[in-house]
C-alpha positions as CSV (number, residue, x, y, z in Angstrom):
1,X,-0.1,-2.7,-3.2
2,X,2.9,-4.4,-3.8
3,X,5.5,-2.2,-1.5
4,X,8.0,-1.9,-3.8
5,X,6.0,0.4,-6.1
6,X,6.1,2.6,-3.9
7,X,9.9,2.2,-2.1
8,X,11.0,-1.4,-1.5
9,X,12.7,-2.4,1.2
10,X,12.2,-3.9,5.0
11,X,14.0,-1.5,7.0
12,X,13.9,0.2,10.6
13,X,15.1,2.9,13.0
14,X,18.3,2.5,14.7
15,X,17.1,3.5,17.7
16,X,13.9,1.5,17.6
17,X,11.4,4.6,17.5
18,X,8.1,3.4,17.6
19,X,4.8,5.4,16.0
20,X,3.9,6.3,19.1
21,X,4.4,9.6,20.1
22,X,7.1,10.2,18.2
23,X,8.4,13.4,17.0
24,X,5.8,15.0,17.5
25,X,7.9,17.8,18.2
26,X,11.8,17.4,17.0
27,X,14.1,17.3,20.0
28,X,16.1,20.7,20.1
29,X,13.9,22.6,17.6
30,X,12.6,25.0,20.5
31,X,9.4,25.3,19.3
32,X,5.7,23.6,17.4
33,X,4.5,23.6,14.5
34,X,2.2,26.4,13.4
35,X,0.8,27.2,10.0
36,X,3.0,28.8,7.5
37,X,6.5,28.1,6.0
38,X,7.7,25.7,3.1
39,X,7.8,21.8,3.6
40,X,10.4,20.3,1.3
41,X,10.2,16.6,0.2
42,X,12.4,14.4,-1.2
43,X,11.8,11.8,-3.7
44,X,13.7,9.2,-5.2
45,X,11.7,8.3,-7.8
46,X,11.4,10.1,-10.9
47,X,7.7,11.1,-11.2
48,X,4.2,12.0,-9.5
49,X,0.7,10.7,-10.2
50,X,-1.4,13.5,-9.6
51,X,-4.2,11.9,-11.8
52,X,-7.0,10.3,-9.9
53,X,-7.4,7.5,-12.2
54,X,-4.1,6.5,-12.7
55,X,-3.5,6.5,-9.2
56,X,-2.8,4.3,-6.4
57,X,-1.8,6.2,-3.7
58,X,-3.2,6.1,0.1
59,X,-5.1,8.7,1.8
60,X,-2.3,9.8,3.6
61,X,0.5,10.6,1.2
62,X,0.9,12.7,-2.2
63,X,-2.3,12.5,-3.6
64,X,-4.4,13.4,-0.7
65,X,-3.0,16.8,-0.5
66,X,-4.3,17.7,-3.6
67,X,-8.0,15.6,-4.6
68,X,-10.5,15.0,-1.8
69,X,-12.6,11.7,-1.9
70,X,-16.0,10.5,-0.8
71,X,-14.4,8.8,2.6
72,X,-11.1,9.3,4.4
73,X,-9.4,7.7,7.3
74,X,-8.8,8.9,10.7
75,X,-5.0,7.8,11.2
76,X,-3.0,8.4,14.8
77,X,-0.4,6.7,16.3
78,X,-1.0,3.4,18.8
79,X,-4.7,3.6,17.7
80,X,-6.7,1.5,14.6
81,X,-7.3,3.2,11.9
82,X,-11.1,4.3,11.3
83,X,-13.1,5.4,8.5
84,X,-14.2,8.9,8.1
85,X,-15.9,11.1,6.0
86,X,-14.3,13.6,3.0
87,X,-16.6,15.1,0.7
88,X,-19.1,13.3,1.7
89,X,-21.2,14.0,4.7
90,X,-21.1,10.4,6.3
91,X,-19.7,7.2,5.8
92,X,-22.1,6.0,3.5
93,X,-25.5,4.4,3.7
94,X,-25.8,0.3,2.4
95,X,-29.2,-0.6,2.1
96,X,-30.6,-3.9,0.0
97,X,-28.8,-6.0,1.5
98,X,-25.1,-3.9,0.9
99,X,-25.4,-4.0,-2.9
100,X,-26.7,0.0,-2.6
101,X,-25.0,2.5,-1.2
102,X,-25.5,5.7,-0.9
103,X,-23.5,8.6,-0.2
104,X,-24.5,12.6,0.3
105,X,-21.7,15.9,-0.5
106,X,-21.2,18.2,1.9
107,X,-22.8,22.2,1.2
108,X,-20.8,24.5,-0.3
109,X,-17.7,22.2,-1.6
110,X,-15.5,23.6,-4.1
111,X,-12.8,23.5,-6.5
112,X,-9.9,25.4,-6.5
113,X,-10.8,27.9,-9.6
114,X,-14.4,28.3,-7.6
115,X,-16.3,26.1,-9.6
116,X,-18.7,24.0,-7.4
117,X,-18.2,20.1,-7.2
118,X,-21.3,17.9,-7.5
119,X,-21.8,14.4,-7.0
120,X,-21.9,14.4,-11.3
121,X,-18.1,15.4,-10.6
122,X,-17.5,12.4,-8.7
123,X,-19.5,10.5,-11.2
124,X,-17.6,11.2,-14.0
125,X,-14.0,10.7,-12.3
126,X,-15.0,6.9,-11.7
127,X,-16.1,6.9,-15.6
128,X,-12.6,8.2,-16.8
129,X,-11.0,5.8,-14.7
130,X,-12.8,2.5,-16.3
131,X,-11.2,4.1,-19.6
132,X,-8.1,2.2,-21.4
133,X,-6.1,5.5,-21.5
134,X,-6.2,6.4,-17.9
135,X,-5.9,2.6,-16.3
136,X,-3.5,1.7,-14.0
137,X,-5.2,2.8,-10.4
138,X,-6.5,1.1,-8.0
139,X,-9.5,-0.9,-9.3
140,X,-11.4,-2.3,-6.0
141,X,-14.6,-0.6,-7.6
142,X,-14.4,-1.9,-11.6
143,X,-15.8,-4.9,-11.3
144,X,-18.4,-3.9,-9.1
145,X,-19.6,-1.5,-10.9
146,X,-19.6,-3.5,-14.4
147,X,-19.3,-6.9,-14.1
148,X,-16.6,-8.3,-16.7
149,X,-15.2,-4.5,-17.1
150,X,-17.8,-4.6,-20.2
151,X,-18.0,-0.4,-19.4
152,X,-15.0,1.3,-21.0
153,X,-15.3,4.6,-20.2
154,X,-17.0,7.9,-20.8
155,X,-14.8,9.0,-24.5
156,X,-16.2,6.8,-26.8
157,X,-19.6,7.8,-27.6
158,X,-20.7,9.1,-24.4
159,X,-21.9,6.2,-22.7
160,X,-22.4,6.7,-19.0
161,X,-22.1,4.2,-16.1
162,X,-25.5,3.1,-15.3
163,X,-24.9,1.5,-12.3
164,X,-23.9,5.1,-10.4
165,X,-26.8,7.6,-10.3
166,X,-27.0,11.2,-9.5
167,X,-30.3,12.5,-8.5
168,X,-29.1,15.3,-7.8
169,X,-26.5,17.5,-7.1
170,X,-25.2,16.2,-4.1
171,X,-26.4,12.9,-4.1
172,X,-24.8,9.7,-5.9
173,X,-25.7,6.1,-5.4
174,X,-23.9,3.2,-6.4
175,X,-26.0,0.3,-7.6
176,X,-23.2,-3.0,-7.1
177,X,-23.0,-6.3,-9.1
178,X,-22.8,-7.8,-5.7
179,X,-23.3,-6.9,-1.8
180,X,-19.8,-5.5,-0.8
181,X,-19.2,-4.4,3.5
182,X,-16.3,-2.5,2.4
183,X,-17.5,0.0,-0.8
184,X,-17.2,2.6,2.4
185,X,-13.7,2.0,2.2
186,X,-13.6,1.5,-1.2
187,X,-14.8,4.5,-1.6
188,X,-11.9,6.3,-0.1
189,X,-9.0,5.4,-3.0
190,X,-7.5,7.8,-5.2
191,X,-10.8,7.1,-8.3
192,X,-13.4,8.7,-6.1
193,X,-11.9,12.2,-6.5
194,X,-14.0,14.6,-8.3
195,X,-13.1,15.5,-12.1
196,X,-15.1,18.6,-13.4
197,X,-17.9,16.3,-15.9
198,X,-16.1,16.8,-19.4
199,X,-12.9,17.4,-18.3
200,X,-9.9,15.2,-18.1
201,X,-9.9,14.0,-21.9
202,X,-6.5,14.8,-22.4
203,X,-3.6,12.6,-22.2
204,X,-1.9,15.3,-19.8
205,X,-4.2,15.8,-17.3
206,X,-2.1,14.5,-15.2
207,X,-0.2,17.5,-15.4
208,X,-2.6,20.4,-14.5
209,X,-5.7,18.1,-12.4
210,X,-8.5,20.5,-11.1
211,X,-7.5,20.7,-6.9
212,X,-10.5,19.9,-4.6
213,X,-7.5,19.5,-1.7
214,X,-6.2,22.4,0.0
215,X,-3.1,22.2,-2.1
216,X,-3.6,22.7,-6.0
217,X,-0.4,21.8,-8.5
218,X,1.1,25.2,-9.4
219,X,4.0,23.5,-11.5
220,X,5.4,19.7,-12.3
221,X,8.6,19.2,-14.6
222,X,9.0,15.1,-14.4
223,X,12.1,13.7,-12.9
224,X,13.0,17.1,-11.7
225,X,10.5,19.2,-9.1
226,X,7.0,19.9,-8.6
227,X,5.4,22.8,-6.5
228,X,2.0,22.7,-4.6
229,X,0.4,26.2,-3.2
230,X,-2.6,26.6,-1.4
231,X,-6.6,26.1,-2.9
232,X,-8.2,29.2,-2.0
233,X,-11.5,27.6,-1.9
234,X,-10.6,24.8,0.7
235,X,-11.7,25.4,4.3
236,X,-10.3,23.7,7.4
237,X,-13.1,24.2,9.0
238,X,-14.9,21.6,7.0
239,X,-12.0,19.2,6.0
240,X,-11.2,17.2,9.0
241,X,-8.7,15.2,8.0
242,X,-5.5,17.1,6.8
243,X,-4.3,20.2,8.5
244,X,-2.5,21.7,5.3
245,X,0.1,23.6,7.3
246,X,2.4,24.4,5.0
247,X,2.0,27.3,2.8
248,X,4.0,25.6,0.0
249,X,4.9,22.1,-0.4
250,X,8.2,21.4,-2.8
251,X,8.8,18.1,-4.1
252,X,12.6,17.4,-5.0
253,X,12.2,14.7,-7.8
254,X,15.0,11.3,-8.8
255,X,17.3,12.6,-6.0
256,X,19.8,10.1,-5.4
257,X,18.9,7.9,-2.0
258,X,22.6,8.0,-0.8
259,X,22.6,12.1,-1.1
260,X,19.2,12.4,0.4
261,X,20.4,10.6,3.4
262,X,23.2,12.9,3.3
263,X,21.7,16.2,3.1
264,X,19.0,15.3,6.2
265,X,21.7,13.6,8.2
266,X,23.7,16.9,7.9
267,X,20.6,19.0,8.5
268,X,21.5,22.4,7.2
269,X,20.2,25.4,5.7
270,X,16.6,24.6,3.7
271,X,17.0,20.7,4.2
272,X,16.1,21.1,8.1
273,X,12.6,21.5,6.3
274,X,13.0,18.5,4.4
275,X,11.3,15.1,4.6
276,X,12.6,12.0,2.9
277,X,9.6,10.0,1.3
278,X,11.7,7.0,0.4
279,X,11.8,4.1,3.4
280,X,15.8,4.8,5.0
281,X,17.7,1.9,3.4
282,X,20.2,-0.3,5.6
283,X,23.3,2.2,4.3
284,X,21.3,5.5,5.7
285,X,20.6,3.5,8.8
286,X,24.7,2.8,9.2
287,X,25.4,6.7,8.8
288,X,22.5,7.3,11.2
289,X,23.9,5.0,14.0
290,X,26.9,7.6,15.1
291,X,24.6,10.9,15.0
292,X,22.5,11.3,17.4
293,X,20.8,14.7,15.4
294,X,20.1,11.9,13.1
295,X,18.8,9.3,15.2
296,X,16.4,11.7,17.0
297,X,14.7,12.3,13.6
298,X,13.7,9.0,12.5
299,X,10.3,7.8,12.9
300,X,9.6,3.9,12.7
301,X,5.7,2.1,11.8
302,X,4.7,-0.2,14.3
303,X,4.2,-3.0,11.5
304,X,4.1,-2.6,7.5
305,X,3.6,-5.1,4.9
306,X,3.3,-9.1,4.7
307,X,7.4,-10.1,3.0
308,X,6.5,-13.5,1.9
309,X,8.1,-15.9,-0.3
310,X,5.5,-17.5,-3.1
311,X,5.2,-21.2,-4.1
312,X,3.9,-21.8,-7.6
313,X,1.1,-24.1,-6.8
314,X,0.9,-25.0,-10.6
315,X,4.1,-25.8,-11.2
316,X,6.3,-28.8,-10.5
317,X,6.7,-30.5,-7.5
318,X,5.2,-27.7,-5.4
319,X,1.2,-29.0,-6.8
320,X,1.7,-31.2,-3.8
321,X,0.7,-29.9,-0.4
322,X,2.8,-31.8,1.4
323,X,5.8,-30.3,-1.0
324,X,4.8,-27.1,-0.2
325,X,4.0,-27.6,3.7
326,X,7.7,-28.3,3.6
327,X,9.1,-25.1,2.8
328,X,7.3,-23.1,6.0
329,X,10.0,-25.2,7.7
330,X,12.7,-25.5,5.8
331,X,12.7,-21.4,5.6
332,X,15.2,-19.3,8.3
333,X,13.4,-16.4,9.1
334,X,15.6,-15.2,11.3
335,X,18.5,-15.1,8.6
336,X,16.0,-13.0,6.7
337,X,15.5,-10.6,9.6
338,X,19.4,-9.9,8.9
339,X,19.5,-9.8,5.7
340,X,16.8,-7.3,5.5
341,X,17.8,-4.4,8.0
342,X,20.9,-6.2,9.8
343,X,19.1,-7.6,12.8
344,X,15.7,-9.8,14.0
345,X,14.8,-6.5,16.0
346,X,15.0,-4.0,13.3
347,X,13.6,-6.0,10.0
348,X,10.1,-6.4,12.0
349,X,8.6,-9.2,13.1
350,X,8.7,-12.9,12.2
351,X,5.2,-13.7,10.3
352,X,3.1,-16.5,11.2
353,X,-0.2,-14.7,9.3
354,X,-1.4,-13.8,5.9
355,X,-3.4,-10.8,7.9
356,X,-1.0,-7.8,9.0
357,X,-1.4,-6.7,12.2
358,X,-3.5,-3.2,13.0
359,X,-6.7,-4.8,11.0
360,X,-9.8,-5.8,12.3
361,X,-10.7,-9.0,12.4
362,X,-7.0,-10.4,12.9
363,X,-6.1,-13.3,14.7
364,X,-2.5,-14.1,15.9
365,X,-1.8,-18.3,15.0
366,X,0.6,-20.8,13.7
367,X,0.0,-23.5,11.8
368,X,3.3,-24.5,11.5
369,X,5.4,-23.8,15.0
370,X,9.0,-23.5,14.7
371,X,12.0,-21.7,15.9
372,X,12.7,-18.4,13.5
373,X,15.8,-20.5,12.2
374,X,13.4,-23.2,10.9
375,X,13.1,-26.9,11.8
376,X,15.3,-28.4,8.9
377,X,14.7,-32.0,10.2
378,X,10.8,-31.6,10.0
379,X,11.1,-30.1,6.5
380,X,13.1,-32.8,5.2
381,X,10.8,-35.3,6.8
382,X,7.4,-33.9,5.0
383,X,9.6,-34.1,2.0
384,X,10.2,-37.9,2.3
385,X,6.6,-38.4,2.6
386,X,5.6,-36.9,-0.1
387,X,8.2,-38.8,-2.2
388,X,11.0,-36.5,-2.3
389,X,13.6,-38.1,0.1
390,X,16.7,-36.5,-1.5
391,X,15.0,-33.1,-1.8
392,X,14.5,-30.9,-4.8
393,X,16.8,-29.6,-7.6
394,X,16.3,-27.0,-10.1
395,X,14.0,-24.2,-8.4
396,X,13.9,-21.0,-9.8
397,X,13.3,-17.7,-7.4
398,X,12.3,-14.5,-9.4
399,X,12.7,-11.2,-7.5
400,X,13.4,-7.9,-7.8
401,X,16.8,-6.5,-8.5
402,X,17.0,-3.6,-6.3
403,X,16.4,-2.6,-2.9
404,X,17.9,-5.0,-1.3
405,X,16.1,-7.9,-2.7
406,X,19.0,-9.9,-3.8
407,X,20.2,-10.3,-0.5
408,X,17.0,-11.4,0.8
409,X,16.9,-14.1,-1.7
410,X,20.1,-15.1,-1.0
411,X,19.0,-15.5,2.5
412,X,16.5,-17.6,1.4
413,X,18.6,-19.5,-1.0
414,X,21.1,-20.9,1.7
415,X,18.1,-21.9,4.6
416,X,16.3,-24.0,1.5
417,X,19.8,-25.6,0.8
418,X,19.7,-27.0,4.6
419,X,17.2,-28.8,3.3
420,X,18.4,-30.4,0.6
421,X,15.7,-28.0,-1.9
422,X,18.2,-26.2,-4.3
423,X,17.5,-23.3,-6.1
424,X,18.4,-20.6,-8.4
425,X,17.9,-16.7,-8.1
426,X,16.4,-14.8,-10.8
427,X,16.8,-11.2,-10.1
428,X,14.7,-9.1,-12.4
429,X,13.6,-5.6,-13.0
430,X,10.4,-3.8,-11.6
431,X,9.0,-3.8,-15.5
432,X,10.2,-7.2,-16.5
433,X,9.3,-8.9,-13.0
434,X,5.7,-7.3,-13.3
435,X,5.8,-8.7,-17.1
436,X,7.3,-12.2,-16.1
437,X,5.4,-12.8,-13.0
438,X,2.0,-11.1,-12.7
439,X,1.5,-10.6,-16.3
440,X,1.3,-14.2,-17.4
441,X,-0.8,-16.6,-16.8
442,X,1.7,-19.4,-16.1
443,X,4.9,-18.3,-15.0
444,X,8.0,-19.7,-15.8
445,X,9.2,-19.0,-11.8
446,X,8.9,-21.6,-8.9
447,X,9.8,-18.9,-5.9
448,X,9.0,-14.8,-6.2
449,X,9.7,-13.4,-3.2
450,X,8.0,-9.7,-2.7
451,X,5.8,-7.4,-0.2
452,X,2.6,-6.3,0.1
453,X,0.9,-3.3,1.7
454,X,-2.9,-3.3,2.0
455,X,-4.5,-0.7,0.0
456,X,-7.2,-0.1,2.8
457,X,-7.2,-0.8,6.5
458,X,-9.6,-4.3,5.8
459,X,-8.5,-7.8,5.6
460,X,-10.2,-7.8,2.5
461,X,-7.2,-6.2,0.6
462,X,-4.6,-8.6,2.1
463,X,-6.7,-11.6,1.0
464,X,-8.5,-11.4,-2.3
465,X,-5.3,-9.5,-4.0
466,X,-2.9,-12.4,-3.4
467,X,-5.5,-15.7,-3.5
468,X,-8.3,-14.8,-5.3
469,X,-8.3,-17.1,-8.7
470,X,-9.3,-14.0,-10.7
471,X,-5.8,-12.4,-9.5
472,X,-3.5,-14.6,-11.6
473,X,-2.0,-13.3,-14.4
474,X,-3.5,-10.2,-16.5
475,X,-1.2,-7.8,-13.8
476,X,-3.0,-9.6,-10.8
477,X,-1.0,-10.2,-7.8
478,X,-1.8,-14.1,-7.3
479,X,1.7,-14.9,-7.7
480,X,1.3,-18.2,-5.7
481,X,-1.0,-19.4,-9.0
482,X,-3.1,-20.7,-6.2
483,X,-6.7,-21.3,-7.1
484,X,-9.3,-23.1,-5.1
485,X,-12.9,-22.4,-5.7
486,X,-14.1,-23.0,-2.1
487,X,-11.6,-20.0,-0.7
488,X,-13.3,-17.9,-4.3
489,X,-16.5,-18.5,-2.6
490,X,-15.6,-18.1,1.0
491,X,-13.9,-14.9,-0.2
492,X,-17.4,-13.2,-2.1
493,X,-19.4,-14.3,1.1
494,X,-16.6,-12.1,3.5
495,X,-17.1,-9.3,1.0
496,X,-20.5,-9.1,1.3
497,X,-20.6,-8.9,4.7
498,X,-21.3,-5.4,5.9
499,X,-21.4,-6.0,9.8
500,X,-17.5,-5.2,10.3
501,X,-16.9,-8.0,13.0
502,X,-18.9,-10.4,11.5
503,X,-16.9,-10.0,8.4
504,X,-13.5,-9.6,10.2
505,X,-14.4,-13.4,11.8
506,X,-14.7,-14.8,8.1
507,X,-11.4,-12.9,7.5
508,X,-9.7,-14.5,10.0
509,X,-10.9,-18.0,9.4
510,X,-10.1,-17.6,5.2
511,X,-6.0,-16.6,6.6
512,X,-5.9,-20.4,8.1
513,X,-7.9,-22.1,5.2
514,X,-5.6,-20.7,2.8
515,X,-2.6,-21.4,4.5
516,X,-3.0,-24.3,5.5
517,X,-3.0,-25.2,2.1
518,X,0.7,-23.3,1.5
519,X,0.6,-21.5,-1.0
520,X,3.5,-19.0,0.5
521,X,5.3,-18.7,3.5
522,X,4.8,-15.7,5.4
523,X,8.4,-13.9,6.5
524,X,8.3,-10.8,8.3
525,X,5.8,-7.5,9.0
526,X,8.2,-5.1,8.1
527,X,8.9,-1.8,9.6
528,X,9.6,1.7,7.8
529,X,11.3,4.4,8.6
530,X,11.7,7.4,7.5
531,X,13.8,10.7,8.3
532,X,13.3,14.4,8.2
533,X,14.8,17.7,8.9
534,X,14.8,19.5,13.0
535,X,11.8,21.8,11.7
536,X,9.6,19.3,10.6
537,X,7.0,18.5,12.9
538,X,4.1,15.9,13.8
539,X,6.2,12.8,11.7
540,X,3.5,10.5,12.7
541,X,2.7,7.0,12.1
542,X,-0.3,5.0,12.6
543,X,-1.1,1.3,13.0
544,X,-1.8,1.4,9.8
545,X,-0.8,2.6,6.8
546,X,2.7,2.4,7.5
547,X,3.6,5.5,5.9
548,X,4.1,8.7,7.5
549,X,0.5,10.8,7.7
550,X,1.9,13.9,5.3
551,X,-1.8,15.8,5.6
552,X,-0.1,16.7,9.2
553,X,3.1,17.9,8.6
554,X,4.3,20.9,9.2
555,X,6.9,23.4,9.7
556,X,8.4,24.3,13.3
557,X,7.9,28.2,13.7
C-alpha cells in the first residue's frame, strides 16, 4: 500500500510518544472511556470507500467499522500483531498441501436489516470484486483464485467462481491455483466482506453497502460528511475485535489540514471529541511544540512504512549492479531524516532492510555499512569501477508533488551531487505519478522516491508488491523495473509455505538476495502521528499497522 494513498508524509510526535501505553486515558480528562457519546473524525481527503471491493483499507481503520471479514487481527501496543478470527469461527483450515482452505461462519451472524449472512454472502462479494466496474481493491486473492484474472465477475451472464465452494450455509472453501501460507491473512482485506448474493450491481453501492459491522452508513454526501449509527443486529459478545463505543461516528470530509490542526490544538467545544485521521504534518508539529494540551494528545507508531528511493534497473547506467551498489552510499540519510520531520529522531529510523520491523520473520542486517551521512568516497569509488569515473549526468527523480515530497527529493538531490551523480526532480501528481510510473511498462524516470505500508502483518506484502516481475507496470508497484526470475521463484516457494517460521526464514533470506542486487535504497521506517481531542480515549497504536486502532476508540464520559 503505497502510504501516500492513504496520507503521505514521514512525520512524528514532538514529544517522542511511543505506542506504548499511550493515551490510553487523556491526561486531565478526569475520567475513561465508557460506551456512549459521538466520536468526530476529521479527514482531509475528499471521499470514503465504503465498498468492499473497491477497497483497500486495513482492518483497523474506516472500513472495519462497518463490513466484517472472514479473519481479523489482534492489534495492541508493544506486542506483534496476530491473526484472529471475524465471521469466521477460526483462522482457517489448509489442507492439501496449503492450496485448500477452509473456513466455517460463526451461528447466528447477521446483517444490519436482519437478514442472515451465509458463506454464499461472502462468496459473492469476492465475485463482484474480480468485476471491471468494481476494481481497484486490494487483489492478494485474484490471481489465486483464477489464474491470469480469466474470471471477470458475477454480471455478465452469471458465471460463478468455481474455485470457491459453498456446501453449505456456513461453510466456504477456497480451492487455490497454488499453495499460499498466508490466504489466512489474505483472507482478512476489505474483499472478504459479505455482500447479500445479488446485490451490489449498481454503480452506487458504494453509497448505501449492507452493514455486517456494528456501525451501518446512515448518510454519505462526498467531499462533505458522512454519518455511521449503530447495526442493531451486531453483538459484542461475539465480535472480538472492535469495541464500537461510540454511539455515532461523524466523519468531517476535505477539511483543510492547517484548520484541522487548528481546531484539535485549540480543543474546544465538539472538537475535544475529534480525532484527526490525516498523519500531523511538520507545520502541525511546529504549533504543537509550545502547547503542552497539544503535545499530551499525540500518539506516535513505533515504526511505519519502508521510504525508499527506486533505481530503474532497466534504464541507463543503473542496468549495472555496480552502478547501482553505488547509490546506497552515495545517499545521506541523515539529511533525509531532516528533511522529512525536522530531525533523525523524529523522521524514524535509518533503514538498512526491505522488511519493516514488527513482522515475523525479520532480520536486522547491512549489506552496505555506512554512517547515516553516507560514505561519498566509497560511492565514487564503485563508480570508477564500473566505468563511470566522473559520475553520472542527466538522472531524472519522479515523485510526488505534495506532502512534503519535494523536499525529500531535494534532500536526496544534493547527497547524490556529493558524488558527482547529477540529477533532476520531477515532481508529479498522485494521478499522473500513478499513470507515469506504475502504469507503464517502461518508465521514462531513473529515481521515484515513495513509501510503502504492508497491506498485512507478513513479509510477503513488503516483498512480492515491490520485486515481483509481475508488479511492473499495469498499476503494479515494481517501480525499481527489477526482474530476476530466481527471486520470482524464491518468492512462489515463501508463499507456499504455511509453517509461519519456516516461511518467515525464506523471507528474510529473499530481503538480502534482492538487495544485494540494488534495486532501491532503503531510507527510513517512518513514524506517524496522529492527534485528537481531551475526550478521546484508547488512541492506540500497535507494532503494526501503523495507524491508530479506530475499532477502540471511544469517548471519555
Amino acid at each position: 500500500m503505497k502510504q501516500l494513498r492513504f496520507a503521505a508524509g514521514v512525520l512524528a510526535a514532538v514529544t517522542l510518544l511511543t505506542a506504548c501505553g499511550a493515551n490510553d486515558t487523556p491526561a486531565g480528562s478526569g475520567g475513561a472511556v465508557k460506551p456512549g457519546g459521538n466520536l468526530v473524525l476529521l479527514n482531509d481527503a475528499p471521499s470514503i470507500t465504503w465498498d468492499p471491493a473497491k477497497s483497500s483499507n486495513l482492518v483497523v481503520t474506516t472500513l472495519g467499522l462497518i463490513h466484517r471479514r472472514l479473519t481479523s487481527w489482534d492489534v495492541a501496543p508493544g506486542k506483534d500483531t496476530t491473526i484472529v478470527p471475524d465471521l469466521a469461527t477460526d483462522t482457517g483450515k489448509p489442507t492439501d498441501g496449503g492450496k485448500t482452505w477452509t473456513f466455517t461462519l460463526k451461528d447466528n451472524l447477521k446483517y444490519a436489516d436482519g437478514t442472515p449472512i451465509t458463506s454464499a454472502d461472502v462468496k459473492w462479494g469476492l465475485e463482484r470484486s474480480f468485476a471491471p466496474a468494481f476494481s481497484g481493491g486490494l487483489a492478494y486473492h485474484k490471481d489465486l483464485l483464477s489464474p491470469g484474472l480469466a474470471y471477470k465477475g458475477p454480471f455478465d451472464g452469471g458465471k460463478e467462481l468455481d474455485t470457491i465452494q459453498t456446501p453449505d450455509p456456513q461453510t466456504i472453501v477456497f480451492h487455490l491455483a497454488r499453495a499460499y501460507g498466508d490466504f489466512n491473512w489474505v483472507a482478512s482485506t476489505p474483499a472478504f466482506s459479505p455482500v447479500p448474493k445479488g446485490k451490489g450491481a449498481e454503480a452506487n453501492y458504494n453509497d448505501h453497502p449492507v452493514a455486517s459491522g456494528p456501525y451501518q452508513l446512515q448518510s454519505y454526501e462526498r467531499g462533505k460528511s458522512a454519518k455511521l449509527v449503530r447495526n442493531p443486529n451486531w453483538s459484542r459478545d461475539e465480535d472480538k475485535t472492535r469495541l464500537a463505543n461510540p454511539d455515532t461516528i461523524e466523519f468531517q470530509l476535505g477539511q483543510d489540514t492547517s484548520v484541522i490542526s487548528k481546531r484539535l490544538v485549540d480543543d474546544s467545544g465538539a472538537d475535544r471529541t475529534a480525532f484527526g485521521m490525516s498523519f500531523a504534518s511538520p507545520a502541525q508539529l511546529a504549533q504543537i511544540q509550545g502547547n503542552a494540551s497539544a503535545k499530551s494528545r499525540l500518539v506516535t507508531s513505533e515504526s511505519g512504512a519502508l521510504a525508499y528511493l527506486s533505481l530503474n534497473t532497466q534504464r541507463g547506467n543503473l542496468t549495472n549492479p555496480k552502478v547501482r551498489q553505488a547509490f546506497q552510499y552515495a545517499v545521506d540519510k541523515a539529511a533525509f531524516q531532516v528533511a522529512s520531520a525536522g530531525s533523525a529522531q523524529l523522521a524514524g529510523d535509518v533503514a538498512t532492510t526491505l522488511i519493516t520491523p514488527g513482522l515475523q520473520g525479520r532480520e536486522q542486517y547491512d549489506l552496505y555499512p555506512a554512517p547515516p551521512s553516507g560514505d561519498v568516497a566509497k560511492a565514487k569509488q564503485l563508480l570508477a569501477e564500473a566505468g563511470f569515473p566522473n559520475g553520472l549526468d542527466g538522472l531524472v527523480l519522479a515523485t510526488h508533488n505534495e506532502r512534503g515530497f519535494p523536499e525529500k527529493a531535494a534532500a536526496i538531490q544534493a547527497s547524490l551531487a556529493r558524488a558527482n551523480i547529477k540529477v533532476t526532480i520531477k515532481p508529479l501528481d498522485e494521478d499522473t505519478y500513478t499513470s507515469e510510473v506504475d502504469t507503464k511498462g517502461l518508465s521514462d524516470y531513473d529515481l521515484t522516491l515513495t513509501s510503502w505500508q504492508p497491506d498485512i502483518p507478513s513479509a510477503n506484502a513488503n516483498i512480492q508488491p515491490l520485486f515481483q516481475s509481475t508488479e511492473i507496470g499495469n498499476g503494479g508497484y515494481n517501480e525499481s523495473r527489477y526482474s530476476s526470475p530466481e527471486v520470482d521463484r524464491l518468492i512462489g516457494e515463501a508463499q507456499a509455505t504455511v509453517d509461519p517460521a519456516e516461511a518467515g526464514r525464506k523471507w528474510a533470506a529473499l530481503d538480502k538476495k534482492i538487495l544485494a542486487d540494488s534495486p532501491v535504497v532503503p531510507l527510513i521506517y517512518t513514524r506517524n502521528s496522529f492527534l485528537h481531542g481531551s475526550q478521546v480515549g484508547d488512541v492506540q497504536i500497535g507494532r503494526f499497522p501503523a495507524y491508530v486502532d479506530y475499532r477502540k476508540l471511544g469517548i471519555v464520559q
